[in-house]
RORO-77339 format. One line per 10 residues: for each residue x, y negated, z negated of C-alpha. Coordinates in steps of 0.05 Angstrom, whole numbers, plus 5000, padded with zeros to 4 digits. Each point is the difference from the previous one (the first is absolute). Layout:
N
X Y Z | ...
This chain:
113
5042 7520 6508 | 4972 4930 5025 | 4955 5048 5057 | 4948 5011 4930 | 4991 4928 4994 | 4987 4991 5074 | 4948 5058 4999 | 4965 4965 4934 | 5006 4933 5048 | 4968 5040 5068
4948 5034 4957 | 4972 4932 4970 | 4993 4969 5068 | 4956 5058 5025 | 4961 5009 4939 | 4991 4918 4997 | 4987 5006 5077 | 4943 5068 4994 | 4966 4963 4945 | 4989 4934 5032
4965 5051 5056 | 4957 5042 4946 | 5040 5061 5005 | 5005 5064 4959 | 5056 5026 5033 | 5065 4992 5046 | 5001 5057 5045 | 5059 4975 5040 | 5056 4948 4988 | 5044 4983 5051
5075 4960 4999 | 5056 4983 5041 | 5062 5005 4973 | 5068 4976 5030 | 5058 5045 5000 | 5048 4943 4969 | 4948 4981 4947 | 5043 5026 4944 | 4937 5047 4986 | 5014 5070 4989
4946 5039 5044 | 5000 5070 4949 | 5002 4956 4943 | 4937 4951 5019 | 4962 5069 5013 | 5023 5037 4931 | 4971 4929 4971 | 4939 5016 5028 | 4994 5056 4983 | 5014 4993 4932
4943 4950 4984 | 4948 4996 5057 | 4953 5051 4965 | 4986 4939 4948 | 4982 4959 5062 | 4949 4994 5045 | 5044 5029 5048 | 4994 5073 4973 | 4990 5032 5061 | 5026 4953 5053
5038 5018 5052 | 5067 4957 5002 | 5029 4989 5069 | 5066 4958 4999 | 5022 4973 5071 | 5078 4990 5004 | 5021 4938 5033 | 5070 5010 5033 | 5042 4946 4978 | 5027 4949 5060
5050 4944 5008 | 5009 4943 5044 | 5071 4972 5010 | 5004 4922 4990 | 5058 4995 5048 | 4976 5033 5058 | 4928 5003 4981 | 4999 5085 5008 | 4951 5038 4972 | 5018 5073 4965
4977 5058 4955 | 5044 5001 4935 | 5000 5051 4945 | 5029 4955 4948 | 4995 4916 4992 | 5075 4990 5010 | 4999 5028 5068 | 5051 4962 5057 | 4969 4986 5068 | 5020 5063 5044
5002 4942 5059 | 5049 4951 4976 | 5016 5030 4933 | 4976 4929 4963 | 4982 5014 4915 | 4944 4937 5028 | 4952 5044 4996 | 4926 4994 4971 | 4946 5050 4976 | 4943 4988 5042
4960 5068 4997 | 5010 5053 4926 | 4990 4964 4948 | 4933 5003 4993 | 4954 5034 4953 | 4922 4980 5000 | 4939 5039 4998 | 4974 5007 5066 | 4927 5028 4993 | 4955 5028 4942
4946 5045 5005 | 4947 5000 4948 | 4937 5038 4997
């Protein structure tokens, strides 16, 4: 499960980030995650679950923002919502197509106290 190495990753960057501000605490932490980001959503929350009371994000809240994954055809420059990263372009059916929006995973906001 790669999602526990990410959450070890995500909770170092807010820690590093509340205690370069003086912080005690992160009350809320914030991501966006893309829905073709080869992260498993149920996963990334059982990982946090599973060690965030060693952290200073105890009792955070953890929103998680899913980005809906889009495409952009490189024949006929179309632009389209796609569940999966080998998705043909419903326009002109081209396999020319590029990821431009869902693959994303970054931590949007913290909120320390």
């Amino acid at each position: 499960m790669h999602e526990m190495s990410i959450v070890v990753s995500i909770v170092e960057i807010a820690e590093s980030e509340a205690k370069k501000n003086n912080a005690k605490k992160i009350t809320k932490l914030e991501l966006d995650i893309g829905t073709v980001s080869g992260i498993e959503l149920d996963a990334l929350n059982f990982a946090f679950e599973s060690i965030k009371n060693e952290t200073m994000l105890k009792n955070a809240q953890i929103k998680i923002n899913k980005i809906k994954a889009k495409s952009k055809c490189e024949d006929c420059n179309y632009e389209f919502n796609v569940e999966d990263v080998y998705s043909l372009c419903p326009k002109c059916n081209s396999y020319k197509t590029t990821i431009i929006h869902g693959k994303e995973m970054k931590v949007k906001s913290i909120l320390i106290d």
